[in-house]
C-alpha positions as CSV (number, residue, x, y, z in Angstrom):
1,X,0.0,0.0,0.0
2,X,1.2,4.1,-0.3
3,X,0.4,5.0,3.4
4,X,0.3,8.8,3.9
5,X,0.9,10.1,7.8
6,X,-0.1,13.4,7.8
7,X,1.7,14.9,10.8
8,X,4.4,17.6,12.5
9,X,7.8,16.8,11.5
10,X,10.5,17.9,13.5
11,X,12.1,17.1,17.2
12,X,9.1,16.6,19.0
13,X,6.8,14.0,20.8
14,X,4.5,13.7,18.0
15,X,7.0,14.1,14.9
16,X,9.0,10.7,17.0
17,X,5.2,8.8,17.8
18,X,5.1,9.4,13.4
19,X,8.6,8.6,13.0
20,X,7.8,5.3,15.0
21,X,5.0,4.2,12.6
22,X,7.0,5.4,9.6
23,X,9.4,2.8,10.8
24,X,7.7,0.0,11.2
25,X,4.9,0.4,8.0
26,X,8.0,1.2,5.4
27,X,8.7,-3.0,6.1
28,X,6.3,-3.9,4.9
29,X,4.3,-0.8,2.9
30,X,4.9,2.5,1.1
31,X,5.2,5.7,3.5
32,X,4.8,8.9,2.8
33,X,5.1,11.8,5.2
34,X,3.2,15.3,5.0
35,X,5.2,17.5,7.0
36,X,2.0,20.0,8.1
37,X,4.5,22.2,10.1
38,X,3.9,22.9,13.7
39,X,5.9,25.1,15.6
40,X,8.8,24.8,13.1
41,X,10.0,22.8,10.1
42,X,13.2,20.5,9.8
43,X,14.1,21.1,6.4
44,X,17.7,20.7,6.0
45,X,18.3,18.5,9.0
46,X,19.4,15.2,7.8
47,X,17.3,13.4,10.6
48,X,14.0,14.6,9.1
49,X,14.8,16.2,5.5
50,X,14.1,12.7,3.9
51,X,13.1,11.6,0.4
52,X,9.3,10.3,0.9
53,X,9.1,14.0,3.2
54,X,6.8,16.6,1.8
55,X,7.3,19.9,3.5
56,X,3.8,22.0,3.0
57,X,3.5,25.6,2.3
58,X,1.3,27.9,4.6
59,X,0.8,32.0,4.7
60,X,0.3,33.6,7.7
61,X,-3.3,34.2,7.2
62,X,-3.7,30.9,7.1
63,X,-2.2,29.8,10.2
64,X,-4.2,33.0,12.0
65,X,-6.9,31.4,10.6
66,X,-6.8,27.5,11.2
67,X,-3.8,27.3,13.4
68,X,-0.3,25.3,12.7
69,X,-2.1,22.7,11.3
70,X,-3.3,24.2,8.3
71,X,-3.1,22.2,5.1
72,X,-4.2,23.9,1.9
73,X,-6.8,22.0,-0.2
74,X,-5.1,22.0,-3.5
75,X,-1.8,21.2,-2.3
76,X,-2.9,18.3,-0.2
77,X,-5.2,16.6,-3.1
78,X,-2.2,17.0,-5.4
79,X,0.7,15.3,-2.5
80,X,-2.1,12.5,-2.6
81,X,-2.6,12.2,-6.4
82,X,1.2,12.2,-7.3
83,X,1.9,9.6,-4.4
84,X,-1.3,7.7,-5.5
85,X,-1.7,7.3,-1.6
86,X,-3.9,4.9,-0.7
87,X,-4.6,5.7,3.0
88,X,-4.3,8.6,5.1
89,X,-2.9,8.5,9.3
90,X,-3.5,11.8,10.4
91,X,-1.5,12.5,13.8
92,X,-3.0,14.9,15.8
93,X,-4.6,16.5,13.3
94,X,-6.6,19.4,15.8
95,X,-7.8,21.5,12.8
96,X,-10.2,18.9,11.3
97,X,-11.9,20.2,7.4
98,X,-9.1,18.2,5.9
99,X,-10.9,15.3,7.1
100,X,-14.0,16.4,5.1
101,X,-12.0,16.7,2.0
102,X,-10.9,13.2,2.4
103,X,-14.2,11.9,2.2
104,X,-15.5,14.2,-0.5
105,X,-12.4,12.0,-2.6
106,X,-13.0,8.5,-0.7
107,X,-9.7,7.9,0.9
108,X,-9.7,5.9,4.2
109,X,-8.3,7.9,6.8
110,X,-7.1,6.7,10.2
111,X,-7.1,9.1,13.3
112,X,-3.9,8.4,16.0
113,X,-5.8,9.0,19.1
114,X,-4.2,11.6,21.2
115,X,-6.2,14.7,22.7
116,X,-9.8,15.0,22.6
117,X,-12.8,16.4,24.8
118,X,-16.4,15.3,25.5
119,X,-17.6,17.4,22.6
120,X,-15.1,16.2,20.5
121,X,-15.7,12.4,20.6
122,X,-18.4,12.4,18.1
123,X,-16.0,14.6,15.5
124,X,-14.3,11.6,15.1
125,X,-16.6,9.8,13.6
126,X,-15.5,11.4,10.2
127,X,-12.3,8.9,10.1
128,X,-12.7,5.3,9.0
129,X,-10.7,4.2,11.9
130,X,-9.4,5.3,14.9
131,X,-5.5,4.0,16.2
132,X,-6.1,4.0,20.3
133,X,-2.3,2.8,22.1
134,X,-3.9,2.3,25.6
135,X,-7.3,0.9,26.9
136,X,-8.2,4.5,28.5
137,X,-8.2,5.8,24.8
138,X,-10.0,2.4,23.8
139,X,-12.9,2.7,26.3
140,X,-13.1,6.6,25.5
141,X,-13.9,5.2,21.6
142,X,-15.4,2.5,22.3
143,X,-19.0,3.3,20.7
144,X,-16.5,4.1,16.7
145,X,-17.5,1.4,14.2
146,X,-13.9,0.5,13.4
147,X,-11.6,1.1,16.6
148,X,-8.2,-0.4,16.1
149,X,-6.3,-1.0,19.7
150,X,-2.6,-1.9,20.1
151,X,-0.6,-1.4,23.1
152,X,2.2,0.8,23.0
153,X,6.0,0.2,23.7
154,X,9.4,1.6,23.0
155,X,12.7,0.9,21.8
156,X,13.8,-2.0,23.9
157,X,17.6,-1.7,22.1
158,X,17.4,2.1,22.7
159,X,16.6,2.2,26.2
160,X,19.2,-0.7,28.3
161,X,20.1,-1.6,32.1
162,X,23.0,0.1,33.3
163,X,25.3,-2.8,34.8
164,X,27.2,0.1,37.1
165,X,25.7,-0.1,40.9
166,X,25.1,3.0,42.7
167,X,26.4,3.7,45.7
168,X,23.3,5.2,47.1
169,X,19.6,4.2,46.0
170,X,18.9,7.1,43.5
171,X,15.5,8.2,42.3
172,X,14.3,9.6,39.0
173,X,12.1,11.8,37.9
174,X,11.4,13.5,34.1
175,X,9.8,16.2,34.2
176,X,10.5,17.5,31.3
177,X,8.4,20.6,29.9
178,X,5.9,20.3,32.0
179,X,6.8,19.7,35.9
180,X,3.5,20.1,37.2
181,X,1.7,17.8,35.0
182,X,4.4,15.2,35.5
183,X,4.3,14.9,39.2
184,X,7.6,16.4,40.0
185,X,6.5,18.9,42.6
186,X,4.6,15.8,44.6
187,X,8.0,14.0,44.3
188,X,9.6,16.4,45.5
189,X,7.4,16.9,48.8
190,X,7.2,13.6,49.2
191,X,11.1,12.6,48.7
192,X,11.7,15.4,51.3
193,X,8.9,14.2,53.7
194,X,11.0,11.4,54.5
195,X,13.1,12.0,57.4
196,X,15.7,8.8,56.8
197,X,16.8,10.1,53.0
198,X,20.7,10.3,53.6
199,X,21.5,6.9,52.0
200,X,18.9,7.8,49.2
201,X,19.5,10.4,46.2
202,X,16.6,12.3,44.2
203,X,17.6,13.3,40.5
204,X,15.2,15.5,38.4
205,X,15.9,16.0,34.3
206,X,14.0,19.2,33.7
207,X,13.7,21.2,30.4
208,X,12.5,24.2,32.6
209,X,13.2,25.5,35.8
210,X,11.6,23.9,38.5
211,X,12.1,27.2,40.8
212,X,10.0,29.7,38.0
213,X,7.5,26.5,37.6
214,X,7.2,26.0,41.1
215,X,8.1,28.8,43.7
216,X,6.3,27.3,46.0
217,X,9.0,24.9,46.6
218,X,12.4,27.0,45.9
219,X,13.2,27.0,49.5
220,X,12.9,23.0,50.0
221,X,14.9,22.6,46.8
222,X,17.5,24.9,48.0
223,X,17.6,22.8,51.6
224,X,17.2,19.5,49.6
225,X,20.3,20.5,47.0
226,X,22.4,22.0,49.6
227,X,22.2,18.8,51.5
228,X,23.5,16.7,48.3
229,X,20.4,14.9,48.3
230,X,18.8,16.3,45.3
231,X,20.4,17.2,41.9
232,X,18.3,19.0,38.9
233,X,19.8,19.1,35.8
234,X,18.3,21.4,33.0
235,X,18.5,21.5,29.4
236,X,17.6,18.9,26.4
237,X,18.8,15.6,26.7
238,X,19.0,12.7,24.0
239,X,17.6,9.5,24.4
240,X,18.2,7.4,26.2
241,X,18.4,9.9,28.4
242,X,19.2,9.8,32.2
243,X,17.3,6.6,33.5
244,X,21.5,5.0,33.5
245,X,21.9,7.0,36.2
246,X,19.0,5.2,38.6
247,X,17.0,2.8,40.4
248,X,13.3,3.3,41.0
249,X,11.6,6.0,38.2
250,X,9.1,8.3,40.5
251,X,6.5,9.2,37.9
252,X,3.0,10.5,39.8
253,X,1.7,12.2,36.5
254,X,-1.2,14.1,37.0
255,X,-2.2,13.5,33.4
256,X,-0.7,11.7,30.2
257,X,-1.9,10.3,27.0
258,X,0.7,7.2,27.0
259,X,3.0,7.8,30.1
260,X,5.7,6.5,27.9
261,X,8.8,8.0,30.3
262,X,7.3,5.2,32.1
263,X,7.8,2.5,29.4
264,X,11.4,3.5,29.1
265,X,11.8,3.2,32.4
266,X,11.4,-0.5,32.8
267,X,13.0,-1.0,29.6
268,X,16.1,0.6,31.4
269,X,15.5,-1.8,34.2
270,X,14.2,0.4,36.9
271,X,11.5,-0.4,39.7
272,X,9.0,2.2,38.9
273,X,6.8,3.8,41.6
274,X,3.6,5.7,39.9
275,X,-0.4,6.7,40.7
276,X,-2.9,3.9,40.7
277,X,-4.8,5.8,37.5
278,X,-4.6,5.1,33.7
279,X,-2.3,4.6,31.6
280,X,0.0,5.0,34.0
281,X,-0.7,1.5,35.4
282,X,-1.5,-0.1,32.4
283,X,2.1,-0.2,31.7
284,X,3.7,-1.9,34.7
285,X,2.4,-4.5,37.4
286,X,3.5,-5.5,40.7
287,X,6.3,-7.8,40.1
288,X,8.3,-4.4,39.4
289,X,6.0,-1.5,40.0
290,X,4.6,0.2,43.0
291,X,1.1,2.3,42.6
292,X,-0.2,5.2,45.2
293,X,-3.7,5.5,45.2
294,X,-5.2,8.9,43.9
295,X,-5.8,11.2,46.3
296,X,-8.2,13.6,44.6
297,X,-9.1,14.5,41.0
298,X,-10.2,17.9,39.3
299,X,-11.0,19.1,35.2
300,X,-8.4,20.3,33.2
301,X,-8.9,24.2,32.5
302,X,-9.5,23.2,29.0
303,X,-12.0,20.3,29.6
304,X,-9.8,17.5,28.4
305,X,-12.1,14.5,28.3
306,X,-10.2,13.0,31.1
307,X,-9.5,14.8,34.3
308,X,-6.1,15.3,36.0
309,X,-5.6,12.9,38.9
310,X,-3.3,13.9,42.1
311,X,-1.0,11.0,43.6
312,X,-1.8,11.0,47.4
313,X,1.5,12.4,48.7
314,X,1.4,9.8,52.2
315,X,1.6,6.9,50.0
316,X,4.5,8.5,47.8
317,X,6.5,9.0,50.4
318,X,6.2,5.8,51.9
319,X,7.1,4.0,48.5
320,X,10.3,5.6,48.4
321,X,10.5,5.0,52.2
322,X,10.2,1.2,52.0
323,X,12.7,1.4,49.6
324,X,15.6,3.0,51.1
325,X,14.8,0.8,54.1
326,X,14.9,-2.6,52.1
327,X,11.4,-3.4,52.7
328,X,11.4,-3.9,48.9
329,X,13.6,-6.4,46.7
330,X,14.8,-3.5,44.2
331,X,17.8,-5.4,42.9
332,X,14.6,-8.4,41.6
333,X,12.5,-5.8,40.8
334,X,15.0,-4.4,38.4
335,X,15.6,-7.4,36.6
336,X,12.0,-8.0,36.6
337,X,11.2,-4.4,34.8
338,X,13.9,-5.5,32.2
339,X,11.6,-8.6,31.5
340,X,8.3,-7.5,31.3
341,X,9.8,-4.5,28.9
342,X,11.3,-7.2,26.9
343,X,7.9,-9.3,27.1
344,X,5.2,-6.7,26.9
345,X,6.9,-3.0,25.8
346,X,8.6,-4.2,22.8
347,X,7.6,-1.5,20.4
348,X,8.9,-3.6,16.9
349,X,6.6,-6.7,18.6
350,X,3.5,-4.4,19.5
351,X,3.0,-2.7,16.4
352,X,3.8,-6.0,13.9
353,X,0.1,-6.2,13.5
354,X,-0.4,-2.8,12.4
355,X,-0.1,-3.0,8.5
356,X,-2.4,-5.4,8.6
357,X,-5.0,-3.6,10.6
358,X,-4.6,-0.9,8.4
359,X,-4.9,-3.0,5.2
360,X,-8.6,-3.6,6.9
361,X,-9.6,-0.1,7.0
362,X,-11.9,1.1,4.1
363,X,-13.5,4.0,3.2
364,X,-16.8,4.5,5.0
365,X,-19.4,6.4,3.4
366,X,-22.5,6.2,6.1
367,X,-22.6,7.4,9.5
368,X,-20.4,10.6,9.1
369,X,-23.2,13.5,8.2
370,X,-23.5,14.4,11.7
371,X,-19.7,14.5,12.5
372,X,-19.2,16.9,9.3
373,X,-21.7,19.2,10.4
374,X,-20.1,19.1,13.9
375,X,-16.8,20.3,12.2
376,X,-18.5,22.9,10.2
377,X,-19.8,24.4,12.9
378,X,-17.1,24.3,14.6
379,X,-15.0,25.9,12.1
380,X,-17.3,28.6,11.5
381,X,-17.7,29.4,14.8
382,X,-13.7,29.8,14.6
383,X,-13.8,31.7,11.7
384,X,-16.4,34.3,13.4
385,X,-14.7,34.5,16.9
386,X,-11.6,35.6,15.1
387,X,-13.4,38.0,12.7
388,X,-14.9,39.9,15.9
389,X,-11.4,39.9,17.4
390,X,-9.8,41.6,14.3
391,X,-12.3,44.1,14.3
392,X,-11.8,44.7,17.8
393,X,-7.9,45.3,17.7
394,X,-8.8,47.3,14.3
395,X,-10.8,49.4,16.0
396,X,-7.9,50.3,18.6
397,X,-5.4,51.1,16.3
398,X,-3.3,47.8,17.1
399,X,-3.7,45.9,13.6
């Protein structure tokens, strides 16, 4: 088959999540990538400027309009004619017409399940088929007539076991860009809520700085850094990143769509200690993992369909507790995260399925009138909204 992802295409989350099926379809099928934009385009670097990559053209009318994701109609249609593609993955594809145009030509498309809202569901009834990579997203499209599920994983080659012992049981936590969502201030309280830490170490890989992010706790990260129990380091880091460096990943995300720090985590063969919530503990047991039972949840300022969950501090602490104690085998544990990785996380293995999935997806012609008037709708609305905003700044002199 030609296979079409339509998708962002540069060092980000989703660009590597496209990169990943890119990978494993070209074995088997054609793939060819529409580079959408995004924040930025990677033309020129040799990691994404590749042969099957078309890089689309947008004004900045149009992205005021529709956002990054704007694809232009007569661009699109001829990428698909030249390409003779014969099925469209669209990853994260927020700004959602192009979906209609799809169906006005009959070309299957398949959506990669990532961020929606209650109002949102229905929209994707426009797609033949929807790509879910954990059973929250599953159940959440549960009612689409052709729902395709297959559990995520990662590079089990990528991400290894450090044979190198540390001298002092050392914790991990990514935070990343976004600390808050990931937990990290709740490790943090808890990891200093423990009052025997000195044979223990706490190390935090964050993009930002945890003292802007979170000012509530700049004084206990100064005591907890002075003290040489905690070290933050900041900046960008490749894969395989830092988990070399640990034992037991501390991940109490508030909120995630795969949790898939977690997944490299056990790969790297680390005990993992995490929230009792999905996905987070769809992707370990108890053989390796430890879960902390939510202590209260609350909606998302922007009404993601699934509400952020907070890890009941108490129980966090006394994970990491009854490890520095010995109350838990980590040196088994370890070896057992390795082997459920290599069993259950193996990305190559998950995913082997997926061409022919896909090969099953056809274009669907009933069922999608009220999903397309959804969308129009919605982009009107859009269209209106930003029209009454111009007019506004017009009328103050600004634009």
């Amino acid at each position: 088959m030609n296979i079409g992802i339509v998708t962002t295409w540069f060092e980000r989350g989703a660009a590597y999540v496209s990169r990943q099926f890119m990978n494993i379809l070209s074995k088997t099928d054609n793939v060819f990538i529409y580079a959408r934009g995004g924040e930025k385009y990677a033309i020129g670097d040799p990691k994404w400027d590749l042969p099957n990559v078309y890089w689309s053209k947008r004004s900045n009318a149009d992205v005021r309009i529709h956002g990054s994701m704007f694809i232009n109609k007569k661009e699109f249609k001829k990428w698909i004619d030249i390409n003779k593609i014969d099925i469209i993955l669209f990853n994260e594809q927020a700004w959602t017409t192009p979906l209609i145009w799809c169906n006005e030509w009959k070309i299957p498309t398949i959506a990669y399940v990532d961020y929606y809202k209650e109002n949102t569901i229905p929209w994707f009834n426009i797609y033949d088929a929807v790509l879910c990579n954990t059973k929250r997203h599953s159940f959440a499209f549960r009612h689409h007539p052709h729902q395709i599920y297959l559990k995520w994983g990662t590079d089990i080659d990528l991400y290894k076991p450090n044979i190198k012992k540390n001298k002092e049981i050392t914790f991990f936590n990514s935070a990343g860009m976004s600390p808050l969502r990931k937990g990290t201030d709740l490790v943090i309280q808890a990891f200093y809520n423990i009052e025997n830490r000195k044979n223990a170490k706490l190390l935090i890989h964050s993009q930002v700085s945890l003292c802007q992010k979170m000012p509530n706790l700049k004084n206990i990260i100064k005591e907890l850094t002075e003290e040489g129990s905690l070290e933050i380091i900041e900046g960008t880091i490749t894969a395989p990143g830092l988990f070399y460096r640990a034992d037991v990943y501390v991940y109490p995300s508030r909120l995630d769509g795969i949790g898939l720090t977690l997944m490299e985590a056990a790969a790297s063969g680390l005990a993992c200690i995490t929230v009792d919530n999905p996905p987070m503990n769809e992707f370990i047991n108890s053989t390796f993992g430890v879960t902390c039972p939510v202590d209260y949840q609350y909606c998302r300022s922007d009404a993601y369909y699934w509400p952020m969950c907070v890890c009941n501090i108490d129980s966090l602490s006394k994970a990491m507790n009854d490890v520095i104690n010995g109350h838990l085998d980590i040196d088994q544990m370890k070896l057992n995260a390795r082997k459920y990785a290599e069993n259950e996380l193996n990305f190559d293995k998950n995913m082997l399925p997926l061409s022919n999935m896909i090969k099953t997806v056809k274009y669907r012609s009933e069922g999608k009138e009220e999903a397309k008037n959804l969308i129009l709708q919605n982009e009107n609305s859009k269209i209106i909204r930003l029209k009454k905003k111009l007019l506004f700044l017009f009328k103050l002199g600004i634009v």
